[in-house]
C-alpha positions as CSV (number, residue, x, y, z in Angstrom):
1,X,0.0,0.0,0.0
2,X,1.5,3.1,-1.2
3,X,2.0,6.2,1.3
4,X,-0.8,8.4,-1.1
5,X,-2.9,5.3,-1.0
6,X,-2.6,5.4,3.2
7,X,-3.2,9.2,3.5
8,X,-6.6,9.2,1.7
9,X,-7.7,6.2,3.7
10,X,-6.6,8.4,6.9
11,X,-8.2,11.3,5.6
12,X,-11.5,9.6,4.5
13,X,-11.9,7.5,8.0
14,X,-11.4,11.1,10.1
15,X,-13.6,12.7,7.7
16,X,-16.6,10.1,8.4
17,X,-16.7,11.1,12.1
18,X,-15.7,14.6,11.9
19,X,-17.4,15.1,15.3
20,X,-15.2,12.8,17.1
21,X,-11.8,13.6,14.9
22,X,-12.9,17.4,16.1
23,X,-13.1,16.3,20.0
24,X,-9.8,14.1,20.0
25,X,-8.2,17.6,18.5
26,X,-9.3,19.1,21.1
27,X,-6.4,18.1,23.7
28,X,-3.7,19.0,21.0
29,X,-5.4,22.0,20.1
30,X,-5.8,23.4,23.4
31,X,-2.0,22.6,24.3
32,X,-0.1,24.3,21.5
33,X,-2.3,27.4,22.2
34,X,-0.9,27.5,25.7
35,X,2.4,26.5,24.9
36,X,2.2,29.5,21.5
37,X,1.1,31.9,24.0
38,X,3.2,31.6,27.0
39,X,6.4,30.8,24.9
40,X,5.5,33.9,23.0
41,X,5.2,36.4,26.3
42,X,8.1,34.7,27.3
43,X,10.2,35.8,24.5
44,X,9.1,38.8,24.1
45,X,9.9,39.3,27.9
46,X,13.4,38.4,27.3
47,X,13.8,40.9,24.3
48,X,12.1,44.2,26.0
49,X,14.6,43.5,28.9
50,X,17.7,42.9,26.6
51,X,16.4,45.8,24.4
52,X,16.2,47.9,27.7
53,X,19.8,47.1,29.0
54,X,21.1,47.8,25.5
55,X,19.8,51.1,25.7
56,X,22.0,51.8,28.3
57,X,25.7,51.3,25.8
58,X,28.4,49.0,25.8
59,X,30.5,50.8,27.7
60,X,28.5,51.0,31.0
61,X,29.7,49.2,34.3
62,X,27.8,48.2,37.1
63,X,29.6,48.2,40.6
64,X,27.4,45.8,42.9
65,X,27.7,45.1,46.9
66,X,28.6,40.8,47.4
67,X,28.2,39.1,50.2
68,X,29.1,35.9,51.5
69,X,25.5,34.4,50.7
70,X,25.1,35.7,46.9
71,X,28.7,33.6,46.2
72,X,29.3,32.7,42.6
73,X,26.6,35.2,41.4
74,X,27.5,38.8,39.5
75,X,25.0,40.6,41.3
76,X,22.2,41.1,39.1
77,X,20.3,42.0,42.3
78,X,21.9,43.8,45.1
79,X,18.8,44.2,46.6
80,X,19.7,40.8,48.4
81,X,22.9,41.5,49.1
82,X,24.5,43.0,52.7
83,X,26.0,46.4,51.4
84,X,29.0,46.7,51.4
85,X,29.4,50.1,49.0
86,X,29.5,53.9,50.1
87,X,29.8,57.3,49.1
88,X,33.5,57.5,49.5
89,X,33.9,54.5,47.1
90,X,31.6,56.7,44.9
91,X,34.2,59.4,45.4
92,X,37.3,57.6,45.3
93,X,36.5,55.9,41.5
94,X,36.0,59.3,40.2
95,X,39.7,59.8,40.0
96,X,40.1,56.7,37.5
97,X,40.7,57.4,34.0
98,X,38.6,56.7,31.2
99,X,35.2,57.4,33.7
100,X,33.0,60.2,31.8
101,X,30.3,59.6,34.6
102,X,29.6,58.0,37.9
103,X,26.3,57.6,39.9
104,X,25.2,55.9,42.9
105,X,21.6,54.0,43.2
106,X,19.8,53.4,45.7
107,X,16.3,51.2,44.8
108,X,13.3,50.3,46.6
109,X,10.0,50.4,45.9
110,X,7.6,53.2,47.3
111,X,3.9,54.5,47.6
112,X,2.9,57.6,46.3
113,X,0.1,59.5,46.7
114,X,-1.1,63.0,45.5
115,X,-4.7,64.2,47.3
116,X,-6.9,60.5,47.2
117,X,-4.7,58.9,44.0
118,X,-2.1,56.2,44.9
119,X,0.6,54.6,42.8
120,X,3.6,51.7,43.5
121,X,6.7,53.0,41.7
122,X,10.5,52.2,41.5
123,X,12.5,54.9,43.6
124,X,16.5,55.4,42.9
125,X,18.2,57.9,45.1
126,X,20.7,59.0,43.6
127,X,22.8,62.1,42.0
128,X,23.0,64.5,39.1
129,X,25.2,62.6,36.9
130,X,22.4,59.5,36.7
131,X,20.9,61.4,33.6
132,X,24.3,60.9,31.7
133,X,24.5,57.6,32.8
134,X,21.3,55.9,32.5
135,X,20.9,57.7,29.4
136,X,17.6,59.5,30.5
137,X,16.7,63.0,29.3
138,X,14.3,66.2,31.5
139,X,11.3,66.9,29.4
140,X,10.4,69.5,32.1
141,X,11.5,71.5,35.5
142,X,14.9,70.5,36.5
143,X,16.8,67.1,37.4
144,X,18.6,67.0,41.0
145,X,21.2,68.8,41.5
146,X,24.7,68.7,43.8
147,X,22.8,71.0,46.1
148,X,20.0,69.2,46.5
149,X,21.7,66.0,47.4
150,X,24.3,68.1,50.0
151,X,21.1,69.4,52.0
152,X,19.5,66.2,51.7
153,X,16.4,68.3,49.9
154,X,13.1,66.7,50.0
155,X,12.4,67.0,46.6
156,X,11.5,64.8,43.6
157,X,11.9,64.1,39.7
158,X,8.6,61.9,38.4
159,X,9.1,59.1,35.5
160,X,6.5,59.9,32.8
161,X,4.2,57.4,33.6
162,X,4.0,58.7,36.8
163,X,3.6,62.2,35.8
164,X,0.7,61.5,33.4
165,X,-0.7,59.2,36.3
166,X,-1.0,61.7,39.0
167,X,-0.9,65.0,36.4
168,X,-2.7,64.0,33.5
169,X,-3.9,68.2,32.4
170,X,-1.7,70.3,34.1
171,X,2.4,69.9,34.9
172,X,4.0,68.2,38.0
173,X,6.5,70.6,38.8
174,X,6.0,72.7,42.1
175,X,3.4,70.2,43.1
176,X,3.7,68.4,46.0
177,X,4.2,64.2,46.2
178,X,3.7,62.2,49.6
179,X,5.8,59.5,50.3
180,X,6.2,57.6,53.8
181,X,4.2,60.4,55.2
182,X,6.1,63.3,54.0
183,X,5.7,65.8,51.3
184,X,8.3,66.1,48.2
185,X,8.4,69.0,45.9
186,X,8.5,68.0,42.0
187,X,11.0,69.8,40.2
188,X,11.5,68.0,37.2
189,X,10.0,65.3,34.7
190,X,11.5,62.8,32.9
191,X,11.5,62.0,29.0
192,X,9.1,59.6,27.8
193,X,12.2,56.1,28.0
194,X,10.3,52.5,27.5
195,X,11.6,49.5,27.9
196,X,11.1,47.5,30.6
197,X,12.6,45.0,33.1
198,X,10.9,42.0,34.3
199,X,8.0,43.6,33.6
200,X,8.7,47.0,35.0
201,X,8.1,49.9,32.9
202,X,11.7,52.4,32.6
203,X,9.1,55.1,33.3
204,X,7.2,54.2,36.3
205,X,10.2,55.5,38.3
206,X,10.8,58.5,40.3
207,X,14.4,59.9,41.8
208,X,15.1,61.5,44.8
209,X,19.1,63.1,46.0
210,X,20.4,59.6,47.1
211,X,21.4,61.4,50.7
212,X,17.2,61.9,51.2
213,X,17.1,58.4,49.9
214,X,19.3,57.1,52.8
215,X,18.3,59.4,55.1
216,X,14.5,59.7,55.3
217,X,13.2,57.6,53.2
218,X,14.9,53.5,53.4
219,X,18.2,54.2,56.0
220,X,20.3,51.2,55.1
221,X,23.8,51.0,56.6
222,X,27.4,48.8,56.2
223,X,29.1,46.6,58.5
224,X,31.6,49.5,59.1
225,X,28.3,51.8,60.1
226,X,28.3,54.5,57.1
227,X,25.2,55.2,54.4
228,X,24.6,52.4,52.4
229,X,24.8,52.7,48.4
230,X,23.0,49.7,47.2
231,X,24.9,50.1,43.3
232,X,27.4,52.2,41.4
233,X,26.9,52.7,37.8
234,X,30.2,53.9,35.9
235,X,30.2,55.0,31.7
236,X,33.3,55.0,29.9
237,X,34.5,56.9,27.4
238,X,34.2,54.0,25.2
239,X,33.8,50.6,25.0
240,X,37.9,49.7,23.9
241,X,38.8,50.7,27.4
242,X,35.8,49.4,29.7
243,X,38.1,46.3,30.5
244,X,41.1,48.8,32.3
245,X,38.3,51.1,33.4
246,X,37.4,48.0,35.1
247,X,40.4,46.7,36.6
248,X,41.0,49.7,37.9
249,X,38.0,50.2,40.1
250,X,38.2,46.6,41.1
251,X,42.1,47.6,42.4
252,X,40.3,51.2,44.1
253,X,37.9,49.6,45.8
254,X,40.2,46.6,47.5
255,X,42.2,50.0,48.5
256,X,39.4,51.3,50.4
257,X,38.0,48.6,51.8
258,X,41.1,47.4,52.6
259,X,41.3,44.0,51.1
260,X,44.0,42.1,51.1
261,X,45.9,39.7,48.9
262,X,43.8,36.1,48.8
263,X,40.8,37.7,50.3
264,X,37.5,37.9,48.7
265,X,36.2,41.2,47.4
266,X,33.0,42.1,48.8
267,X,31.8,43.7,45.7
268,X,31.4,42.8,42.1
269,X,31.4,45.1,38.9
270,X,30.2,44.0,36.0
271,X,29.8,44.9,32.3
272,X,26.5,45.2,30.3
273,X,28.0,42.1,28.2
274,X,28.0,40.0,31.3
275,X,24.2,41.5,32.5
276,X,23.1,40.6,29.1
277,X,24.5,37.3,28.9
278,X,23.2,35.8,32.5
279,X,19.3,38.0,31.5
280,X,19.7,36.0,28.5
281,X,19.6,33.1,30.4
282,X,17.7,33.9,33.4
283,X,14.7,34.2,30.9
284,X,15.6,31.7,28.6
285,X,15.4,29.0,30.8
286,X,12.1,30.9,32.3
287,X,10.6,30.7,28.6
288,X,11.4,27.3,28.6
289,X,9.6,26.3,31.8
290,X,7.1,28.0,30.5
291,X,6.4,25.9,27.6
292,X,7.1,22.8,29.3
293,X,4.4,23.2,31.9
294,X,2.1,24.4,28.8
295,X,3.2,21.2,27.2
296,X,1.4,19.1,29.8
297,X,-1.7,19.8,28.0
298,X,-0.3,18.4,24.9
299,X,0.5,15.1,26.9
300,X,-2.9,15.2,27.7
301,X,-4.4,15.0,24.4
302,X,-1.9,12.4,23.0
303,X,-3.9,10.3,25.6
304,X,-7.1,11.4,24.3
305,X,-5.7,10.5,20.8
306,X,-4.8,7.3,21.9
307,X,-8.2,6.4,23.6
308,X,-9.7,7.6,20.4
309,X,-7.3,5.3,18.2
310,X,-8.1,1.9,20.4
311,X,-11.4,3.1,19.9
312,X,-11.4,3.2,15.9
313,X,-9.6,-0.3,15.7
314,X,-12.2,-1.8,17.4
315,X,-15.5,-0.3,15.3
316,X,-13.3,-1.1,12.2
317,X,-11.5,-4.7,13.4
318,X,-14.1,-6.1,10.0
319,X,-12.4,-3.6,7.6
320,X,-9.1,-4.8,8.9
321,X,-9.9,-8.4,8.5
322,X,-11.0,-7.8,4.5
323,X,-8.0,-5.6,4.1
324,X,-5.7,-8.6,5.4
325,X,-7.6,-11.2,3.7
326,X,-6.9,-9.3,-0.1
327,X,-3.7,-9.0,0.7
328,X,-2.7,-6.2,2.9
329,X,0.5,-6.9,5.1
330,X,1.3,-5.8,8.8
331,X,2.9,-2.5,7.7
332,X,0.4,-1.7,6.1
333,X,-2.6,-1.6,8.4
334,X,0.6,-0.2,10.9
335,X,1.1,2.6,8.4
336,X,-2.5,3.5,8.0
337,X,-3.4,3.9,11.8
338,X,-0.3,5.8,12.5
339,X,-1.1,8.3,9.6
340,X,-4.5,8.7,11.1
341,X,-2.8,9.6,14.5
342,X,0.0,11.6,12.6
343,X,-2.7,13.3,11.0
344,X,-5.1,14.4,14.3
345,X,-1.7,15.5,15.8
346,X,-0.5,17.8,12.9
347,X,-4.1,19.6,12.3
348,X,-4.8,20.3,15.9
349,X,-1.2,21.8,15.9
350,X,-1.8,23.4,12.9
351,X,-5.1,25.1,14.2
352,X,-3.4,25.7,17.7
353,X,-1.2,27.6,16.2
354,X,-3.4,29.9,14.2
355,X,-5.1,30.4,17.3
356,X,-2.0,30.9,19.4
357,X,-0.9,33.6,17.1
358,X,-4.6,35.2,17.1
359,X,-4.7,35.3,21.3
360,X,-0.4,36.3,21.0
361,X,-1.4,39.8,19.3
362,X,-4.4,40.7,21.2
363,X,-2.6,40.0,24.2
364,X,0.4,42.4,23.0
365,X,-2.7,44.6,22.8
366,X,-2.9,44.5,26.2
367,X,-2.3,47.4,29.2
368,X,-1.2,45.9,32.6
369,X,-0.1,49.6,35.1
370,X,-0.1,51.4,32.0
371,X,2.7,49.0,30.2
372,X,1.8,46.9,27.2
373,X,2.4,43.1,27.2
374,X,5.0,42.4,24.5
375,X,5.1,38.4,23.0
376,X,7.2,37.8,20.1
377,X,6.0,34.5,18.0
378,X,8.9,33.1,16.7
379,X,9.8,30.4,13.5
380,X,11.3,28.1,15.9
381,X,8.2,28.3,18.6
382,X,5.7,27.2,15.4
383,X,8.2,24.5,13.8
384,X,8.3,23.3,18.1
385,X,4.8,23.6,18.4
386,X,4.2,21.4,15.1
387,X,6.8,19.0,15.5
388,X,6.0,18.3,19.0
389,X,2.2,17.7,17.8
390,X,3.3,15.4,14.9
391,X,5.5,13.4,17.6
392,X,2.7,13.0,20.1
393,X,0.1,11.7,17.5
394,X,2.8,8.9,16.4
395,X,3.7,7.6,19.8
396,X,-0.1,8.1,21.0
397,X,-1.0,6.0,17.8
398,X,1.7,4.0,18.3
399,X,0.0,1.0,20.5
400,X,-3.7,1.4,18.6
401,X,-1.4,0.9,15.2
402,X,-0.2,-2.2,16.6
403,X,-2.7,-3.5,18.4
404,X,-4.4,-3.2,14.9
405,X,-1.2,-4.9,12.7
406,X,-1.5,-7.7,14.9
407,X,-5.2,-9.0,14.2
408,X,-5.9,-12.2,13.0
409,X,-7.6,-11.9,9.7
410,X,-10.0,-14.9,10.4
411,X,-11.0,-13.6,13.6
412,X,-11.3,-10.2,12.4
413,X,-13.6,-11.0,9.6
414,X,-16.1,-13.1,12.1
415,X,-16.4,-10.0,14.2
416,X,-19.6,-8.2,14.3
């Protein structure tokens, strides 16, 4: 029986119970949606943050407190970390060469709240040189200044989803902003940025003179019993000398925190390369777990295939038996039923995919705190989605198909 010959025989057999050919999709169908759609916001997670950090230039360093218990990491997140980093550090590293700008931050999350509106944002204290660094620009009022942050000013520079959150007519600036109980005076507003990080938009962020920050609003101190600076982040005049620029801080800092030969820093700086590269993986491997626990549901409907299979060998056991008696070998009744179960696997895919790609873009449609949902459907996520479906009807028709081979043609034809 020739491979054409086998395919119509597939087709025409799902075709006469369309119903129950429709059903036993169903599983399949239903899996390689989820795994479309989750695979999807996964990627396009990992792009918007890799976009976000390459916004930033090659020849940005990150200077990042390590303790004992974040050993072996870079410090992606020094939130966890003891700190270990000050001012003076800040201070010291200006004298390096090849530094065109330095700036400390300080994070946390805070409340806001302007008359009966409230709003969660990102808060960096830091200095006046974070504009140059971070690559942000002042679309109004002022940013902070070396005065503010020497009187420890209570005063405040909004992100512009922020701005248009609590000042959607009329402009922030001279307004007043409560935070932990106390009023801040807006005296700037940042530049529309985008991009996000781990789902955080760039611009739901607000900055405050990092001496308030450590002050009044999240005190945080070292071992040694000074103000706390959570991060350092350092551009270069260009990328060709970020690897000097680097050894160089690494050989100020042991200085002042008086580190000795065979000990192990307590700090960690970092290039972008090396943020990118463990992000990168961070959210690969996150994509990936993603679309395996989506995949379940494709496991699922290889069983329903399955059921449906044993199912259609035993209504059609008589056909069988004719089909053997004229002639029909093993391989070929084998060959039929698994391009039946071949076939249910590859359609639902096929439609699970169309419909992946439909729910993918309205979901990227999609506002969640004023930032869209991005999901990127790649080539390789459809030919995965596909060849995983084509996979799980041969091994769920697998059994049926032999179960089937195996039947004794005399038998067969005796069976009503």
């Amino acid at each position: 029986m020739k491979l054409f010959s086998s395919l119509g025989i597939a087709f025409r057999a799902l075709l006469a119970n369309k119903l129950r050919s429709s059903l036993t999709m169903l599983g399949i169908i239903i899996g390689v949606v989820a795994v479309v759609t989750l695979m999807s916001l996964g990627r396009g997670a990992q792009e918007t943050i890799t976009a976000t950090y390459r916004q930033l230039g090659t020849n940005v360093l990150q200077v990042m407190s390590r303790s004992p218990e974040t050993e072996g990491a870079i410090g992606l997140s020094p939130v966890f970390s003891t700190p270990t980093l000050t001012m003076e550090d800040v201070e010291a590293m200006k004298k390096v060469p090849g530094i065109t700008a330095i700036a400390p931050v300080n994070e946390n999350f805070v409340q806001l709240s302007y008359r009966n509106q409230y709003k969660t944002a990102i808060i960096h204290g830091t200095t006046p040189e974070y504009l140059k660094v971070m690559n942000y620009e002042i679309s109004e009022g002022i940013f902070i200044s070396e005065i503010n942050v020497a009187r420890r000013d209570m005063v405040v520079v909004l992100g512009d989803t922020v701005a248009k959150y609590f000042f959607p007519y009329g402009s922030p600036v001279g307004q007043k902003i409560k935070m932990k109980g106390q009023n801040y005076t807006v005296i700037g507003v940042l530049a529309p940025k985008g991009g996000a990080f781990f789902g955080i938009s760039m611009d739901d962020i607000v900055q405050v003179p990092v001496t308030t920050f450590q002050t009044r609003l999240f005190p945080q101190k070292t071992a040694t019993g000074k103000d706390a600076v959570a991060s350092i982040s350092v551009q270069t005049s260009n990328a060709d000398v970020i690897n000097q620029v680097k050894a160089d801080i690494e050989s100020v800092i042991r200085r002042q925190h008086r580190i000795v030969s065979g000990e192990r820093d307590d700090f960690v700086v970092v290039t972008q390369k090396q943020v990118l590269s463990v992000i990168n993986q961070v959210t690969g491997v996150f994509t990936i777990f993603l679309g395996a626990i989506a995949g379940i549901s494709l496991l699922v409907g290889g069983i329903g295939i399955m059921n449906i299979m044993l199912v259609s060998v035993t209504e059609r056991t008589r056909e069988i038996g004719i089909r053997k008696a004229v002639g029909a070998k093993r391989r070929d009744i084998l060959l039929q039923f698994l391009i039946e179960s071949a076939t249910l696997g590859v359609v639902g895919g096929g439609i699970g995919v169309i419909l992946g790609w439909v729910i993918t873009e309205a979901v990227s449609h999609i506002e969640v705190s004023g930032m869209k949902l991005y999901a990127v459907v790649a080539p390789d996520i459809i030919i995965l989605s596909v060849s995983v479906s084509l996979f799980i009807g041969l091994i769920s028709g697998l059994y049926p198909a032999m179960r089937a081979a195996r039947l004794d043609p005399i038998q067969a034809l005796r069976w009503e």
